[in-house]
C-alpha positions as CSV (number, residue, x, y, z in Angstrom):
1,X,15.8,-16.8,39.5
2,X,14.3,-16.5,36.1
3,X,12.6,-12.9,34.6
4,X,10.5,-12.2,31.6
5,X,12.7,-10.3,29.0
6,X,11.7,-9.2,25.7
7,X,14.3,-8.2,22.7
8,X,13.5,-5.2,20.5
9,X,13.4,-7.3,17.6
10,X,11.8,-10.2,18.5
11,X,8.3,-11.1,18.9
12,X,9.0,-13.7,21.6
13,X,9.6,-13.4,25.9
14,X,12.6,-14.4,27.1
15,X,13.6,-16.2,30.4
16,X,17.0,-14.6,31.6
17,X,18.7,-14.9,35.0
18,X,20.8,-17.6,36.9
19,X,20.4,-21.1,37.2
20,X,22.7,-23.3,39.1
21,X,25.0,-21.1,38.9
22,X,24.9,-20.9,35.2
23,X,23.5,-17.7,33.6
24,X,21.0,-18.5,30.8
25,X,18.7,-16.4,28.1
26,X,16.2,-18.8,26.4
27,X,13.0,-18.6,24.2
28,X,9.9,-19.3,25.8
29,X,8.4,-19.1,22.2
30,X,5.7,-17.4,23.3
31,X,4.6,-14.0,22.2
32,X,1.7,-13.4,24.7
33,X,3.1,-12.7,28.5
34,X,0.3,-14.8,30.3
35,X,1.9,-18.3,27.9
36,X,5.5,-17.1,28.5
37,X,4.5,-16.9,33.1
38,X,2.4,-20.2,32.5
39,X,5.4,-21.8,30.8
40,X,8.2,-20.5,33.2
41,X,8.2,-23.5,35.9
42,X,8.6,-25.8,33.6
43,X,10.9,-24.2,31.9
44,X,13.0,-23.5,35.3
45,X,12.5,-27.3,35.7
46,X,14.2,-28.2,32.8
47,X,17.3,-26.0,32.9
48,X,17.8,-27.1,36.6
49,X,17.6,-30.6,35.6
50,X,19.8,-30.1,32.4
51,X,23.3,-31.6,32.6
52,X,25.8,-30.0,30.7
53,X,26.2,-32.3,28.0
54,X,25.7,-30.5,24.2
55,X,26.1,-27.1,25.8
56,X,29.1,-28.2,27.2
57,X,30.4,-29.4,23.6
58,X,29.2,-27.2,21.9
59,X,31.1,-25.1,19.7
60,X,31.2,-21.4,18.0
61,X,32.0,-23.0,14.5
62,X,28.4,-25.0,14.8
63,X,27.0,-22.0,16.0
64,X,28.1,-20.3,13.2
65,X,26.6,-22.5,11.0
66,X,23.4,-22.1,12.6
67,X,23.2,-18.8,11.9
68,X,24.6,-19.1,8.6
69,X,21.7,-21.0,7.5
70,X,19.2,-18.3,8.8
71,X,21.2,-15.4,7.5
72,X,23.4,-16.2,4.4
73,X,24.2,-12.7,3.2
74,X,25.2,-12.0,7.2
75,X,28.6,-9.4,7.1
76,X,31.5,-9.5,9.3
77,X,31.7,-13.4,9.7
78,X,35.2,-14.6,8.7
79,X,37.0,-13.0,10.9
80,X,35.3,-14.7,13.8
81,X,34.8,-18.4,11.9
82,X,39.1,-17.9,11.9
83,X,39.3,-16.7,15.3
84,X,36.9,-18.2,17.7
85,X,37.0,-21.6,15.2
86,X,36.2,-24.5,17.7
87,X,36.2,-22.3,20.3
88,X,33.2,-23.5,22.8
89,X,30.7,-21.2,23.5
90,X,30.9,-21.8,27.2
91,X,34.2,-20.5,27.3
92,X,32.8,-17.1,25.3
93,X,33.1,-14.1,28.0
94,X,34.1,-10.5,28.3
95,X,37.6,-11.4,28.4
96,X,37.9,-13.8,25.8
97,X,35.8,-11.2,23.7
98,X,38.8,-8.2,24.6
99,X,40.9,-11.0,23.3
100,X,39.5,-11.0,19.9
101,X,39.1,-7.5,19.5
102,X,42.9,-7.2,20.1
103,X,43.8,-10.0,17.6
104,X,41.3,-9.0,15.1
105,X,40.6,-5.0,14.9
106,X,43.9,-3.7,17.0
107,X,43.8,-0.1,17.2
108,X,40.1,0.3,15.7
109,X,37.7,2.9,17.0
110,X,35.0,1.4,20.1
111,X,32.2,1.9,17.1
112,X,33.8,-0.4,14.8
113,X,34.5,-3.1,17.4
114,X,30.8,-3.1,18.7
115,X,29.6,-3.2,14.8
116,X,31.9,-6.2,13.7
117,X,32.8,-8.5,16.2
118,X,30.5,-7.6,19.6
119,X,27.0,-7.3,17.3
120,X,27.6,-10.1,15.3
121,X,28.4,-12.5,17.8
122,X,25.8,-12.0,20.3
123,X,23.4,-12.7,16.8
124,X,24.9,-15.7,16.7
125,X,24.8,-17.0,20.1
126,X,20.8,-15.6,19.6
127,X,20.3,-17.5,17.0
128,X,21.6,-20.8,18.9
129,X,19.9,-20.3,22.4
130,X,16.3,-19.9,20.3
131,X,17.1,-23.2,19.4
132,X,18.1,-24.0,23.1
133,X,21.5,-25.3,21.9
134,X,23.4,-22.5,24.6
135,X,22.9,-20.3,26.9
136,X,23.9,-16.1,26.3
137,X,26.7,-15.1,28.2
138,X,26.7,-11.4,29.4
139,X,28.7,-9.9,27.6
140,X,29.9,-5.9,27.6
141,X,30.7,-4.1,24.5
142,X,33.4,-1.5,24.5
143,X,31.7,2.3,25.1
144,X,32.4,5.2,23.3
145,X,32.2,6.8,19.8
146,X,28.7,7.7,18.8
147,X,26.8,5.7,16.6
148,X,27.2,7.4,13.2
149,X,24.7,8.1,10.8
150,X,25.4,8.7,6.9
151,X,22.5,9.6,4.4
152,X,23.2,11.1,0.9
153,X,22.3,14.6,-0.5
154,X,19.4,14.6,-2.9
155,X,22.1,15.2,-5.9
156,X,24.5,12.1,-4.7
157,X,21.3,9.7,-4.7
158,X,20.5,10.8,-8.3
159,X,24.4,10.3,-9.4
160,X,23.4,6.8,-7.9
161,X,20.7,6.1,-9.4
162,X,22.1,7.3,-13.0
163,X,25.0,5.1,-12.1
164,X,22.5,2.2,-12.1
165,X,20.5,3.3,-15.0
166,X,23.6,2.1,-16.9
167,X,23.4,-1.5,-15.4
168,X,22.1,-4.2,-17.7
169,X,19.8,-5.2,-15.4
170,X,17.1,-2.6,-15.4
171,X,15.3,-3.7,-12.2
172,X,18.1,-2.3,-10.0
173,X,17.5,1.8,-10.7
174,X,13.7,1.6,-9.9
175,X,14.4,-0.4,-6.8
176,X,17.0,2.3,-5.1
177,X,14.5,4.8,-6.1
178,X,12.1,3.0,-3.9
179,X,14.5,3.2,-1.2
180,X,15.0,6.8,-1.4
181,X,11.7,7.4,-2.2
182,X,10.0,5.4,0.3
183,X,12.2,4.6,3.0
184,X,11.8,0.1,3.0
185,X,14.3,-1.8,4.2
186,X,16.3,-3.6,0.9
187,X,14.7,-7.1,2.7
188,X,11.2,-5.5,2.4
189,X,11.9,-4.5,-1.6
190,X,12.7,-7.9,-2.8
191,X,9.9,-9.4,-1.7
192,X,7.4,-6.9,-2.4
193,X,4.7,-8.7,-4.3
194,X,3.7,-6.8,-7.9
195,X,0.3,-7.7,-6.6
196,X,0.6,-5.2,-3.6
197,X,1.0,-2.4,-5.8
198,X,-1.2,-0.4,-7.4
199,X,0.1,2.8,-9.5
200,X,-2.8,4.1,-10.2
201,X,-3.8,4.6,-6.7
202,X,-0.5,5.2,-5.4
203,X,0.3,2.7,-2.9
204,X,2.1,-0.6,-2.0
205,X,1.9,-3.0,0.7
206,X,5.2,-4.5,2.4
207,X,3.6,-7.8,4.1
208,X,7.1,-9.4,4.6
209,X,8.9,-6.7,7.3
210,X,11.1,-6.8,10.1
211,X,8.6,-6.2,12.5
212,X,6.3,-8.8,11.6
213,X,3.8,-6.4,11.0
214,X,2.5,-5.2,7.5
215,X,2.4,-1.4,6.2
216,X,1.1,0.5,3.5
217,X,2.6,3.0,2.3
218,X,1.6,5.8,-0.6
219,X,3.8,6.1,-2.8
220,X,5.4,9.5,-4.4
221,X,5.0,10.3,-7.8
222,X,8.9,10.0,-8.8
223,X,8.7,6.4,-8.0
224,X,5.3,5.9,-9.6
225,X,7.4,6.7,-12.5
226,X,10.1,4.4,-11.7
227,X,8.0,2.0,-11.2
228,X,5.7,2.4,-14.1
229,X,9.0,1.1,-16.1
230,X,9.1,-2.8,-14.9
231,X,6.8,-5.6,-16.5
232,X,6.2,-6.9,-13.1
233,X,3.5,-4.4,-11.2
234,X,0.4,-6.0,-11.3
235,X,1.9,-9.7,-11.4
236,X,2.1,-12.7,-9.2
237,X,5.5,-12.5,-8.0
238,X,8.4,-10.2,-7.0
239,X,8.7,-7.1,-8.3
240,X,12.4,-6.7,-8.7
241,X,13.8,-9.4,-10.5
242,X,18.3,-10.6,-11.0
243,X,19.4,-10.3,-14.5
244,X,18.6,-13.6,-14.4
245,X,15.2,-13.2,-14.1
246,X,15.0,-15.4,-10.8
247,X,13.8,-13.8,-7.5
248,X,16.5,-12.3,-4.9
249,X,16.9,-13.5,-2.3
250,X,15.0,-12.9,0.6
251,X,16.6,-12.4,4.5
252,X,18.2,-9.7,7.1
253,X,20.8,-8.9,4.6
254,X,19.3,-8.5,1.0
255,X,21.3,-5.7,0.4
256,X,24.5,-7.5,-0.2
257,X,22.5,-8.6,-3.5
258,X,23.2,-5.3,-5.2
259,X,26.6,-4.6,-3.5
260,X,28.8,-4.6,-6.8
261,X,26.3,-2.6,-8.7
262,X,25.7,-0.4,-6.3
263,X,29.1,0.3,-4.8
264,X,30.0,0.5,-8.5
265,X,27.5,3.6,-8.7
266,X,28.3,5.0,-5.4
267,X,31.6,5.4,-6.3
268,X,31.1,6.9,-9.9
269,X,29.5,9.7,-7.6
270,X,32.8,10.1,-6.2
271,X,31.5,8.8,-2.4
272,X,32.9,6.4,-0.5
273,X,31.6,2.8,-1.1
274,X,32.3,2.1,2.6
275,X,30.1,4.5,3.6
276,X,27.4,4.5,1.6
277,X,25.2,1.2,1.7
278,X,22.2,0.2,0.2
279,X,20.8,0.6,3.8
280,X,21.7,4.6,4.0
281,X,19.1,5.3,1.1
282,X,16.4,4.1,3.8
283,X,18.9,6.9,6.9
284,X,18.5,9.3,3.7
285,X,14.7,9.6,3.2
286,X,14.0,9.6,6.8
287,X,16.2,12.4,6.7
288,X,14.6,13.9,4.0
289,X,11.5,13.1,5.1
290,X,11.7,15.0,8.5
291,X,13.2,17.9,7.0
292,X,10.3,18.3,5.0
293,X,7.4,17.4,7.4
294,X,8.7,17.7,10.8
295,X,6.2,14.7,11.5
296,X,7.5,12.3,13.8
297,X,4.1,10.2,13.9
298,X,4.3,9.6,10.3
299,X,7.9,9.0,10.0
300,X,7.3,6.2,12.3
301,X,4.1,4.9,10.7
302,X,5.8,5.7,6.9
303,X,9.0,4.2,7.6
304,X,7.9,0.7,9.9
305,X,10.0,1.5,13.5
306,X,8.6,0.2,16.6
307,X,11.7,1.1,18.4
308,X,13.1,4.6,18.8
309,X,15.4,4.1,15.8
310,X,13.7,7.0,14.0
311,X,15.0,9.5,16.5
312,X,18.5,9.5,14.8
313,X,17.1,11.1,11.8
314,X,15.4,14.0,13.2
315,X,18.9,15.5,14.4
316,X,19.9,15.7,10.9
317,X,17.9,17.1,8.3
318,X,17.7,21.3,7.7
319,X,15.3,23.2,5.6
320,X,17.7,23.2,3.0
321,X,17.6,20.2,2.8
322,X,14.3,18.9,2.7
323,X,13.6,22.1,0.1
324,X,16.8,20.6,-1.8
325,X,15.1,17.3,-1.9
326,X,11.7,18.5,-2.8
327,X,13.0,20.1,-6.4
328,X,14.6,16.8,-7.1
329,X,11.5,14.8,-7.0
330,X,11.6,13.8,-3.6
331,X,8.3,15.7,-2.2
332,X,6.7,14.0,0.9
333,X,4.6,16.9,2.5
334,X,1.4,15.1,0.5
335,X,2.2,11.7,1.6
336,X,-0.6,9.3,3.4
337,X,-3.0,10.0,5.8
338,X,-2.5,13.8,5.0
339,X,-2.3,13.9,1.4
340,X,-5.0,16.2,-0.1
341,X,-6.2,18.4,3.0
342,X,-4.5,21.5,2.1
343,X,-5.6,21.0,-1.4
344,X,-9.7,20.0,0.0
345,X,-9.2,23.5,2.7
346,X,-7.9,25.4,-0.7
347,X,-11.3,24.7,-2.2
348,X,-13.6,25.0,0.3
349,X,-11.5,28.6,0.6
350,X,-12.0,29.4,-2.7
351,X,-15.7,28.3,-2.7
């Protein structure tokens, strides 16, 4: 029997269950729930009248290379392209999976295993069954260790940002400050449009996001200035260029772009580049963020979550901190939808 599924982080249903004894987790490609029931019998049809054949053959390595071509800048892939190698996916299961984690990361804590061998390889298999080339095995990560979450001090992201100030290419300081300052994903910065920002009215549009789903957000006077220093605002085009000049490029892993120069920064701040990745500037303003405006509702709006990712953050910040942010430029308590009503009630006070 066959049931409707959705992921998190995809847009489509799923069909999931067991089929002749095989279990299978397959697209429907259909985002609306009334296409994905129409579509289910024939769907069920198809899988019972499927013969092994490709699935049967078909192998991790090609699977790999599947995904490869979607994600290119994708971490954490060696290690299973050496391990699993022409491995068949149909012979991928729990205990083949406690295999590798034993060859490959003996010793290592339950966090890191489910982060660089379970994660990675249920995106591949993904990435293969939306193209109906396998079917998902159920497969159970390793429990234990809380999921950690770094985020810098306000003083350690300057030090960072001074660190790539000192880059020769003088895009790369006025994007981090957009992540700090504005909480995007790195795959939402480098292809923001100059088009879709205005600095005279404060704001910038991220059409390209994870969700599918464009934002707007408003944008805070420290990276109104940061901005104000690039050629490309108001242009046709990306607004963070390479020191080539060409585009960056795009896709669930843009951050690995700016690795060198930014783990070159991170540790001139005396942090550790393990650590700190150009994704924790994003965990750092939401924490910073919070702190400041204890609003949930427009951390969620402000920072693009559909999930209940945003939750982390709110465990984290202290007064302290969000004041400690505030005198380094980071201020978000006048910040969208709310900006301007204390000042307007000030006014009408005073009036």
């Amino acid at each position: 029997m066959l049931e409707l599924k959705k992921r998190p982080k995809s847009p489509y249903w799923y069909a999931r269950g067991t089929v002749q004894g095989r279990r299978v987790e397959i697209s429907t490609k259909c985002t609306r729930l009334s296409d994905a029931k129409a579509k289910l019998p024939d769907l069920l049809a198809e899988l019972c009248a499927d013969t092994p054949g490709e699935q049967a053959n078909f192998t991790f390595a090609t699977a790999l290379k599947l995904y490869e071509d979607q994600n290119p800048n994708a971490r954490f892939l060696e290690p299973l392209r050496r391990h699993f190698a022409d491995t068949l996916v149909a012979d991928i299961n729990n205990a083949t999976m406690r295999r590798a984690a034993n060859a490959l990361y003996p010793g290592r804590a339950a966090a890191t295993i489910r982060r660089q061998l379970y994660t990675p390889v249920k995106a591949i298999l993904n990435c293969a069954a939306e193209d109906d080339r396998c079917s998902v095995p159920k497969l159970k990560a390793p429990a234990g260790g809380g999921r950690r979450t770094d985020f810098f001090l306000p003083d350690q992201a300057d030090k960072v940002i001074l660190g790539l100030s000192r880059n020769a290419n003088g895009f790369l300081a006025p994007m981090v400050t957009l992540l700090f300052g504005q909480g995007c994903r790195m795959g939402e910065a480098v292809v923001l449009d100059g088009t879709d920002v205005s600095l005279e009215h404060r704001f910038a549009i991220f059409r390209d996001t994870k969700n599918g789903e464009e934002r707007r957000v408003t944008l805070i006077p420290r990276v109104v200035a940061a901005l104000s220093t690039l050629p490309t605002i108001g242009v046709p085009g990306p607004v963070f260029r390479r020191l080539d000049g060409l585009p960056f490029h795009s896709g669930k892993n843009s951050g690995g772009q700016i690795k060198s120069a930014f783990r070159t920064a991170v540790k001139d701040a005396g942090l550790d580049d393990s650590r700190f990745t150009p994704h924790v500037c994003r965990h750092s303003w939401a924490t910073w963020f919070y702190a400041q405006t204890k609003d949930v509702r427009r951390l969620q709006d402000e920072g693009g979550w559909k999930s209940g990712e945003w939750q982390r953050y709110t465990k984290l910040g202290t007064a302290d901190l969000g004041r400690s942010a505030q005198t380094k430029g980071w201020d978000f308590r006048e910040v969208g939808e709310n900006r301007g009503k204390k000042k307007r009630k000030a006014h009408a006070a005073a009036a």
